[in-house]
C-alpha positions as CSV (number, residue, x, y, z in Angstrom):
1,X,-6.5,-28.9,18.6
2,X,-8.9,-27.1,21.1
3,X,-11.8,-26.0,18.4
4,X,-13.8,-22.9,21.1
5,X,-15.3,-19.6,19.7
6,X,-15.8,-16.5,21.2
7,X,-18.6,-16.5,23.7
8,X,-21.5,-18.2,25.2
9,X,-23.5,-16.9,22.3
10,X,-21.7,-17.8,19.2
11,X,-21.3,-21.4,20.4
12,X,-25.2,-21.5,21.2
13,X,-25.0,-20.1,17.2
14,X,-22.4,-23.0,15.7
15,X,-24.3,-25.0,17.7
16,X,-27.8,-24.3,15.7
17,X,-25.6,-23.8,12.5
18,X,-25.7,-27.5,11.4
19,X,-24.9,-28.8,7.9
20,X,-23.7,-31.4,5.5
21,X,-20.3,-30.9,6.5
22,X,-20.4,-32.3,9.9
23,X,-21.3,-29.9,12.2
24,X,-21.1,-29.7,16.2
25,X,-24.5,-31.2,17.6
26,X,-25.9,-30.1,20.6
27,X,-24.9,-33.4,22.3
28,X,-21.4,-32.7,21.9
29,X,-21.1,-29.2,24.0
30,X,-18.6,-27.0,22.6
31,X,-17.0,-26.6,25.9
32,X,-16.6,-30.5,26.3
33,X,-13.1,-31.3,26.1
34,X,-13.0,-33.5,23.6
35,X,-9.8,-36.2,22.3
36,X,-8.5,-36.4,18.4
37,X,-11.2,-38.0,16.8
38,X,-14.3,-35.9,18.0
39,X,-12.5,-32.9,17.3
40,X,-12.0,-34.2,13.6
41,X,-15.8,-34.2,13.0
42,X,-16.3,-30.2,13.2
43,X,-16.7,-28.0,10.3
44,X,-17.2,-23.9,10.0
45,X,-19.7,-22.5,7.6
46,X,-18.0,-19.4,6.3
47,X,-20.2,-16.8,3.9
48,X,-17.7,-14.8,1.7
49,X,-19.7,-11.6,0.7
50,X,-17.7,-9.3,-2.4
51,X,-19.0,-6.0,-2.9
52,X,-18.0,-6.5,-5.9
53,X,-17.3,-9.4,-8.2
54,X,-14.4,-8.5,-9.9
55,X,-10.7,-10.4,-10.0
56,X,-9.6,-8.8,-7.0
57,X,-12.2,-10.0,-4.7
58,X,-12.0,-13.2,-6.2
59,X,-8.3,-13.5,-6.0
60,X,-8.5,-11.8,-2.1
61,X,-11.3,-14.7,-1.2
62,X,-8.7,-17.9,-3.2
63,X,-5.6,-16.2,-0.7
64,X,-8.5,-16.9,2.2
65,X,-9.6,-20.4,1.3
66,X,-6.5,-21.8,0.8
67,X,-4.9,-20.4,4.1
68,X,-7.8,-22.2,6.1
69,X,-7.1,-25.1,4.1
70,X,-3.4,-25.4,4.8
71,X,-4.3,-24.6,8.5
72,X,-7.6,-25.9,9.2
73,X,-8.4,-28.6,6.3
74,X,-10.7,-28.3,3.4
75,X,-12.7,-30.8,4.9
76,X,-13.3,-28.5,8.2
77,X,-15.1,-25.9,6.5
78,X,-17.2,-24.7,4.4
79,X,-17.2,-21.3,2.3
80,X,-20.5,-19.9,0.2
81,X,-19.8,-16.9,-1.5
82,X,-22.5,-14.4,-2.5
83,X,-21.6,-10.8,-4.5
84,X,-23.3,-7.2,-4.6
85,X,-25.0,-7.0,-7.9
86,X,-27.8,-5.1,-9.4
87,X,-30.4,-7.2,-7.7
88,X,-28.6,-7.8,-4.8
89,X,-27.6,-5.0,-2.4
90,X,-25.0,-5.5,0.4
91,X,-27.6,-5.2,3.1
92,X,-30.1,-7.8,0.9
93,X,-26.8,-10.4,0.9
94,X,-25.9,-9.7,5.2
95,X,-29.6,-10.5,5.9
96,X,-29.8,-13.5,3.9
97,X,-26.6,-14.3,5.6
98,X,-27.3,-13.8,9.1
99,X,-30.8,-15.5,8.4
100,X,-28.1,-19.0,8.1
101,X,-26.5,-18.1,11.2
102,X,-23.1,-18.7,9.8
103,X,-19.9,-19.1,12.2
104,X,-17.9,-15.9,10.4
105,X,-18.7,-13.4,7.6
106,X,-15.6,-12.9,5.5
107,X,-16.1,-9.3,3.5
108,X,-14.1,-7.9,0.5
109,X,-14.4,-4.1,0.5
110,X,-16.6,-1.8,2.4
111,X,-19.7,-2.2,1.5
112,X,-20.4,-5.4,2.6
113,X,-18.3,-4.9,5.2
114,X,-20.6,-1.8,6.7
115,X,-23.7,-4.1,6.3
116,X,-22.5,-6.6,8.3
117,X,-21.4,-4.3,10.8
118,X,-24.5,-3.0,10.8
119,X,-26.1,-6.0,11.1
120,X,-24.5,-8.5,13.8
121,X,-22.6,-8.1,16.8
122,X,-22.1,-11.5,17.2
123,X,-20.8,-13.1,14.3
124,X,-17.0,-12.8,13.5
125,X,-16.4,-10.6,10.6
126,X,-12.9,-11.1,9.0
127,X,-12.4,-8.4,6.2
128,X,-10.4,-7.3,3.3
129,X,-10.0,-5.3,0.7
130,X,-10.6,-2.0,3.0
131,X,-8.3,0.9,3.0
132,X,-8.8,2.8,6.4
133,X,-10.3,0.4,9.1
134,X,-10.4,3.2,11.2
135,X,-12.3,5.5,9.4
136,X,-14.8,2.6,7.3
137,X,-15.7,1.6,11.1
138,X,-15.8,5.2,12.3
139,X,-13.1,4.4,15.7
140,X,-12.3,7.4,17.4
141,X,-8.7,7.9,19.0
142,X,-9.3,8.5,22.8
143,X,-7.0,10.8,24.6
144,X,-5.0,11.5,21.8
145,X,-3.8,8.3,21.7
146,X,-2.2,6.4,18.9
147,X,-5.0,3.6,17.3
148,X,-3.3,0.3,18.0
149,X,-5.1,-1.3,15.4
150,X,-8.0,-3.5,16.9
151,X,-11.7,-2.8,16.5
152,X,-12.7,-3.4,20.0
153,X,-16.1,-5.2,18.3
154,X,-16.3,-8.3,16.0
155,X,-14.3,-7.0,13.3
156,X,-10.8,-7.9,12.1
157,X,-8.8,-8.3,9.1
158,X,-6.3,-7.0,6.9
159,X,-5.9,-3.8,5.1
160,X,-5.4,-3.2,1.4
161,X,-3.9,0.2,1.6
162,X,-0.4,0.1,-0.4
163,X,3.1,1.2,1.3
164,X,2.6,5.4,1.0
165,X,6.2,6.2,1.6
166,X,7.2,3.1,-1.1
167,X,5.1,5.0,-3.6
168,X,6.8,8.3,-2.6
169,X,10.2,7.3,-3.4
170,X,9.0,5.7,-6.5
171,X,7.9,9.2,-7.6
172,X,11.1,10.8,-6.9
173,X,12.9,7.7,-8.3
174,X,10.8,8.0,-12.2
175,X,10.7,12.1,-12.0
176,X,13.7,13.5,-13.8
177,X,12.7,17.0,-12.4
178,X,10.4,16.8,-9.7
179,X,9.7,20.6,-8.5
180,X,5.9,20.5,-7.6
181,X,3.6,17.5,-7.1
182,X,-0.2,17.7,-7.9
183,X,-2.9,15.3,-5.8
184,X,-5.5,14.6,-7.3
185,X,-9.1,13.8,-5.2
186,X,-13.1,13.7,-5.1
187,X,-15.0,15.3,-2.6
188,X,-16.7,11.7,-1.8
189,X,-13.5,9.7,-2.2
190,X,-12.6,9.5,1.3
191,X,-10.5,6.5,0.9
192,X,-8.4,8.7,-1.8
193,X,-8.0,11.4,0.4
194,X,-6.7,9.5,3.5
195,X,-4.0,8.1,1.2
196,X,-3.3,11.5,-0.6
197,X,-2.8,12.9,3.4
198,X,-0.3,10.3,4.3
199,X,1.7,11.0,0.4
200,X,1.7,14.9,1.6
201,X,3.4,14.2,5.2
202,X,5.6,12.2,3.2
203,X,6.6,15.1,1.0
204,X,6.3,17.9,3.7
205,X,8.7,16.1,5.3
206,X,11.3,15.7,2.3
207,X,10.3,19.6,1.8
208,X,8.9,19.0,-1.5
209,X,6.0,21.6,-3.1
210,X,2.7,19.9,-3.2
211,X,-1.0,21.2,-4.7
212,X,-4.6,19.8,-3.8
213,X,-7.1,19.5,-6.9
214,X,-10.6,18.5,-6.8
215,X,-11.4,16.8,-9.5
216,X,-15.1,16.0,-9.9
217,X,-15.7,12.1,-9.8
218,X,-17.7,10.4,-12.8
219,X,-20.8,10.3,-10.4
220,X,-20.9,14.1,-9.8
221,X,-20.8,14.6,-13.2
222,X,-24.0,13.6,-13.1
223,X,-25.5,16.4,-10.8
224,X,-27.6,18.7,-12.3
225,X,-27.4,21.6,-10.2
226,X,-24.7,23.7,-9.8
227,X,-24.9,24.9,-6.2
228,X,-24.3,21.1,-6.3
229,X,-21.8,20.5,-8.5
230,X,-19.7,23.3,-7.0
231,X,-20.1,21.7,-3.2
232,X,-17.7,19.8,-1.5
233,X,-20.2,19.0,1.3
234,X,-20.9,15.3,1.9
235,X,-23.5,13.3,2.4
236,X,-24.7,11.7,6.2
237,X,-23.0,8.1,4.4
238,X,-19.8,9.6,3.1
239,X,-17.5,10.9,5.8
240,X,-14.0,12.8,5.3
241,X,-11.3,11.2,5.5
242,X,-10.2,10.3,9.2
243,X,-6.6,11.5,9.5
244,X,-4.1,13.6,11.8
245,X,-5.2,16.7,9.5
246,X,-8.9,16.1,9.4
247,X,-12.1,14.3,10.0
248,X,-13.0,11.7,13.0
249,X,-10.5,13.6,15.6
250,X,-12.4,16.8,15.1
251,X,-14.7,18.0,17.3
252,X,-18.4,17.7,15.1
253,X,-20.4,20.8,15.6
254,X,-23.7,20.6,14.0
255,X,-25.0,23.2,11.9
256,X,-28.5,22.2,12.8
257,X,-30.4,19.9,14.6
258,X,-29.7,16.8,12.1
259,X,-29.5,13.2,14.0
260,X,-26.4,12.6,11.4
261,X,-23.0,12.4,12.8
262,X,-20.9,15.1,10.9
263,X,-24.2,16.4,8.8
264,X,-23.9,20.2,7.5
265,X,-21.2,20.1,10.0
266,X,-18.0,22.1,9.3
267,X,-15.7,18.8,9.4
268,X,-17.9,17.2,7.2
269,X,-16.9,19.8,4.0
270,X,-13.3,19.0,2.0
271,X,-11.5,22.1,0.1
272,X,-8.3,22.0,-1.9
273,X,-5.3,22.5,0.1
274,X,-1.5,23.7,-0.4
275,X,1.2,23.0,0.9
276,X,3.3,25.6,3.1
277,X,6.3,24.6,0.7
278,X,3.8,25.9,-2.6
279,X,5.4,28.6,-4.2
280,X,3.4,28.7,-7.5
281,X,4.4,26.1,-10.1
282,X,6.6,24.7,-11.7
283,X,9.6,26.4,-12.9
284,X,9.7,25.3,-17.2
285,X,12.8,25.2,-19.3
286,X,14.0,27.7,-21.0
287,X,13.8,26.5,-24.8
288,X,15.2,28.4,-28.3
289,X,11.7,28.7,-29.2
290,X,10.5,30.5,-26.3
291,X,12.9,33.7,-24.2
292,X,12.2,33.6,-20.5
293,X,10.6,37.7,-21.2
294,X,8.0,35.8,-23.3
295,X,7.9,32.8,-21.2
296,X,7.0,35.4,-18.9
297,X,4.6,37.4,-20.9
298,X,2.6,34.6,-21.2
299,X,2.2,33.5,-17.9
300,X,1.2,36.9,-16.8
301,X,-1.4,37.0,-19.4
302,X,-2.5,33.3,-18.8
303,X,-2.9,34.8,-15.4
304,X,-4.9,38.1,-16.4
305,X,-6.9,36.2,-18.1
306,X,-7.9,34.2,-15.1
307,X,-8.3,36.4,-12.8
308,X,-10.9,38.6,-15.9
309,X,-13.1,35.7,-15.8
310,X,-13.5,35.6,-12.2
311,X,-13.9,39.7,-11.9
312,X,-17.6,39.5,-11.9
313,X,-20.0,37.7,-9.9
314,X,-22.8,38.9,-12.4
315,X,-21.5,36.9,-15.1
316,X,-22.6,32.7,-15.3
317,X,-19.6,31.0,-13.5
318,X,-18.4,28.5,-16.6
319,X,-17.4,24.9,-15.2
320,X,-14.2,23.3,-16.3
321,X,-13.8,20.2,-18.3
322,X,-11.6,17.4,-16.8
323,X,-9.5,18.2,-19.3
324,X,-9.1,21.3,-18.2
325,X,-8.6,21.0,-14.9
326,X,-5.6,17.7,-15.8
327,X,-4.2,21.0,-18.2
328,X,-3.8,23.5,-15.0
329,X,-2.6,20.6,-13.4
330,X,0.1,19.7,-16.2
331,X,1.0,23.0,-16.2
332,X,1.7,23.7,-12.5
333,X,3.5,20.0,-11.2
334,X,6.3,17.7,-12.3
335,X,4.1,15.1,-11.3
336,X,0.8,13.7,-10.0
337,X,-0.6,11.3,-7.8
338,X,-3.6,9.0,-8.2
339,X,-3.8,6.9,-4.9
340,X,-5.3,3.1,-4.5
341,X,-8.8,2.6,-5.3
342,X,-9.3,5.8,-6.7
343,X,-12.8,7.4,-8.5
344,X,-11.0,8.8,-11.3
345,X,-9.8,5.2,-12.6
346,X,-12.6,5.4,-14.8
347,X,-11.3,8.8,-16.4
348,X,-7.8,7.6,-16.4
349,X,-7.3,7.2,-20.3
350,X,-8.2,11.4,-20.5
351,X,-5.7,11.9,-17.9
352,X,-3.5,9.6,-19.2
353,X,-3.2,11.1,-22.7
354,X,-3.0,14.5,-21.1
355,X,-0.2,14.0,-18.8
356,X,1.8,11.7,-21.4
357,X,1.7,14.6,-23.8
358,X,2.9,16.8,-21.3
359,X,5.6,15.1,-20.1
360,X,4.2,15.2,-16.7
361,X,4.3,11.4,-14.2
362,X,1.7,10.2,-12.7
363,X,2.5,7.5,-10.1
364,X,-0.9,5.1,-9.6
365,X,-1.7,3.7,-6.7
366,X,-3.1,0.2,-8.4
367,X,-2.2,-0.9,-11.8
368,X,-5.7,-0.6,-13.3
369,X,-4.8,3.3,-12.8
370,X,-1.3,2.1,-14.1
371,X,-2.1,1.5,-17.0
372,X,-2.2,5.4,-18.0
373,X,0.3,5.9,-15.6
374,X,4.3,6.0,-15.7
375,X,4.5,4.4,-12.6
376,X,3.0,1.8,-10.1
377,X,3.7,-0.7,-7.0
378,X,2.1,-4.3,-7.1
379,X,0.6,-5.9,-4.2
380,X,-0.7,-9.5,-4.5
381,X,-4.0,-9.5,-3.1
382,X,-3.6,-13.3,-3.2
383,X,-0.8,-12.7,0.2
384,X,-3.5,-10.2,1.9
385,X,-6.3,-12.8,1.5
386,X,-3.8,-15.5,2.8
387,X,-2.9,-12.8,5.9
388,X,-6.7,-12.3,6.6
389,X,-6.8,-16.5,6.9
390,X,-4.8,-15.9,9.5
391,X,-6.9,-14.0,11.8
392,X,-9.8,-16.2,10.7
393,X,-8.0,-19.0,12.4
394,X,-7.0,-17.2,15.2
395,X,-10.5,-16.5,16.1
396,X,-11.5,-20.3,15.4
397,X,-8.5,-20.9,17.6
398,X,-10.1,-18.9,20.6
399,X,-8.9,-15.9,20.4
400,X,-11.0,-12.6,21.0
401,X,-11.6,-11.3,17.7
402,X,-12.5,-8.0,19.3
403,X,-8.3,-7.3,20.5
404,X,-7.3,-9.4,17.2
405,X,-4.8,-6.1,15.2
406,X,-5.7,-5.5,12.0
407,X,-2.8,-6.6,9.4
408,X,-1.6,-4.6,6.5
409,X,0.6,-6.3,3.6
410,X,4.1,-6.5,3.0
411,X,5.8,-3.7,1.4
412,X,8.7,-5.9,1.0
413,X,6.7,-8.1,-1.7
414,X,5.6,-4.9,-3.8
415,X,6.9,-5.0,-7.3
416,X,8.0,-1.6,-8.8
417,X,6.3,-1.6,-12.2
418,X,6.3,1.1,-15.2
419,X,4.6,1.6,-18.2
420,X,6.9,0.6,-21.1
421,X,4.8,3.1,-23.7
422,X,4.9,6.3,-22.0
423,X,8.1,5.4,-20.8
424,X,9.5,5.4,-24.3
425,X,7.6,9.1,-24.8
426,X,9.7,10.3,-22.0
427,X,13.0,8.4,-23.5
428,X,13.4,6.9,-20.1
429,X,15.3,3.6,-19.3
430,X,14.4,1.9,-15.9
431,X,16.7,-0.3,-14.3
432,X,16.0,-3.9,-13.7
433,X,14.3,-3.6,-10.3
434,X,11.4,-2.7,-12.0
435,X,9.1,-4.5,-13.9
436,X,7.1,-3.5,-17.8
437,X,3.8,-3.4,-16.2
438,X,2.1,-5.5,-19.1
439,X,4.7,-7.8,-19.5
440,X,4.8,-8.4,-15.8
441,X,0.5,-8.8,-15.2
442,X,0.0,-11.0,-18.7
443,X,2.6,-13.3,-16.9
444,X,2.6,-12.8,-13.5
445,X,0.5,-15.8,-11.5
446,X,-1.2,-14.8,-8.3
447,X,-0.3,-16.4,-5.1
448,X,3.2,-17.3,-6.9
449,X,5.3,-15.3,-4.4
450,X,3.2,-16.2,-1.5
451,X,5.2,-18.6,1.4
452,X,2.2,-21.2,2.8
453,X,2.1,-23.1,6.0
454,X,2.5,-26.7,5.5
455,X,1.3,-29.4,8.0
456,X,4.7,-29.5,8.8
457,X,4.4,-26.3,10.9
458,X,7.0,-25.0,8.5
459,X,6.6,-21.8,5.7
């Protein structure tokens, strides 16, 4: 098989890039034609950079390897992985990298994946463990035109980002009485709120009630001031989310004469939003305890209240607790979603024990948010590493990276999952489609479900 790579410039790079493992020489031109056995003697040097050294990188990088093994051969390259840590930044690990002049960069998640970017235009980049390719690498839609999924530089890969519409109808499937939903989000979460706009076109379309609520992430916690804390404005390295609603097809106007792209700019602010369906809450059950006149009663002084502590501009503006803020939630929405990836994973056990108590579902978008949740979808990240193998051959096959598509995973291969401890709160029964979510991940083995290619040219 034909071993070329992209241009004049990364073979003059393989061709400096020798090691141990039997690299090209510069006696052997890469655009020699060459017969079986000179072509057995090549070997790609491949550095795997994690922004983060945590099982799912890991897993994401074993789904990689072993695809270029089955296709390639472990003996035709070689991988050396390298991870974002408190000494090591993700720009520290892409210069060290690029310093080897290695024939591809293989990322999981953004970080790295933006420092690299940032820091050849050369080398291949094969990524993972991204969300929104489109908005981590900042591609604008021309024309109005419909992305068509390549990069148009020396970027591909394969996209974490769960099925949407999958986790839409497992909301309505585990919600005995879904009236309103809630979505939860993080002025800085961008990733979050590109997910939580495709859930509400989802819903909009099935003409079901939905409700925006910022909910401060663990890191502005942490702000001091309160013109800050109360600011939805981002900074010049966290964008909105790019989406039909908002973000990279607006036009940025800038508020001053900042260099940043998006900077004090208008589009570059995120406010709760409502859905035209919204018609205020949740409609609760009518109990012995409690008449619908007191029922009622309550609410409208619940709302008096409210609107009391808000009369005066003079008085200290108080700053909910995230437990108060998952209470107003509780009380307004059947249910509530938590997308992929999200901030609030860390404050998921509050939530959690909020929610449960009020009956209310949440469906994760990851099972580490799962396990608080009622409901989640599993996604191997063993098949997406595999998938991204894929377009690392291609490229080692020839093929310009730059018009390579970006893949996504399978919805197909998502397991429905629930949580067998709130589901016995609720005194809910699933059916066996779906999977106890502990019992499945103390059991479950990745890669298990994944269908390799065989030298055979079978899979």
């Amino acid at each position: 098989m034909k071993k070329r790579f992209l241009s004049l410039i990364l073979i003059a790079t393989m061709a400096f890039s020798m090691t141990a493992c039997g690299k090209k020489t510069a006696e052997q031109p890469a655009n020699e034609v060459k017969d079986e056995s000179e072509n057995d003697s090549y070997c790609y040097n491949i550095s795997a950079l994690l922004s983060e050294d945590n099982t799912y990188n890991q897993v994401l990088l074993q789904g990689f390897t072993d695809c270029l093994t089955d296709y390639l051969g472990e003996q035709h390259f070689k991988i050396t992985k390298e991870a974002v840590d408190e000494e090591n930044s993700s720009d520290m690990l892409v210069a060290h990298t690029i310093s080897k002049s290695p024939d591809m960069i293989f990322t999981a998640g953004k970080s790295t994946l933006l420092s690299a970017k940032k820091g050849t235009e050369f080398i291949p980049i094969v990524a993972t463990g991204i969300v929104d390719f489109k908005g981590t690498l900042r591609i604008a839609s021309l024309n109005g035109k419909s992305w068509d999924k390549t990069t148009g530089t020396n970027v591909t890969g394969v996209s974490s980002k769960p099925s949407i519409v999958d986790q839409v109808s497992l909301m309505i499937e585990a919600t005995k009485d879904l009236q309103t939903v809630g979505i939860l989000f993080s002025a800085d979460d961008t990733d979050a709120i590109y997910q939580n706009e495709i859930f509400e076109a989802y819903l909009n379309q099935a003409g079901i009630p939905w409700k925006e609520y910022l909910i401060p992430s663990p890191v502005e916690t942490s702000i001091s001031s309160e013109e800050e804390q109360n600011s939805t404005a981002l900074s010049a390295s966290k964008y909105v989310a790019f989406s039909a609603k908002q973000g990279m097809n607006n036009d940025i106007i800038s508020l001053d004469d900042s260099a940043d792209p998006g900077l004090n700019s208008t589009s570059s602010t995120r406010v709760a939003l409502v859905s035209e369906f919204w018609e205020g809450g949740k409609v609760l059950p009518v109990t012995e305890e409690v008449s619908e006149d007191e029922s009622a009663e309550a609410k409208d002084t619940t709302d008096k209240s409210t609107k009391d502590s808000k009369s005066s501009d003079e008085e200290e503006e108080i700053v909910p607790t995230l437990e108060e803020l998952i209470s107003e939630v509780c009380n307004e929405c059947s249910a509530i979603y938590i997308p992929y990836g999200s901030t609030l994973s860390s404050e998921m056990e509050t939530i959690g024990n909020i929610t449960t108590a009020a009956g209310v579902t949440v469906v994760a978008g990851d099972t580490e948010v799962g396990e608080h949740a009622l409901v989640t979808l599993f996604q191997d990240p063993y098949t997406l590493g595999y998938a991204a193998g894929k377009k690392a051959v291609k490229v080692f096959n020839g093929d310009e990276i730059s018009s390579i598509k970006i893949g996504s995973g399978d919805g197909d291969d998502a397991v429905k999952l629930y949580n067998g401890t709130i589901a016995e709160k609720f005194e809910m029964e699933f059916p066996k489609s779906f999977k106890e979510l502990n019992e499945f991940l103390d059991t479950y083995e990745y890669g298990s479900t994944t269908t390799r290619y065989t030298a055979s040219g079978e899979e």
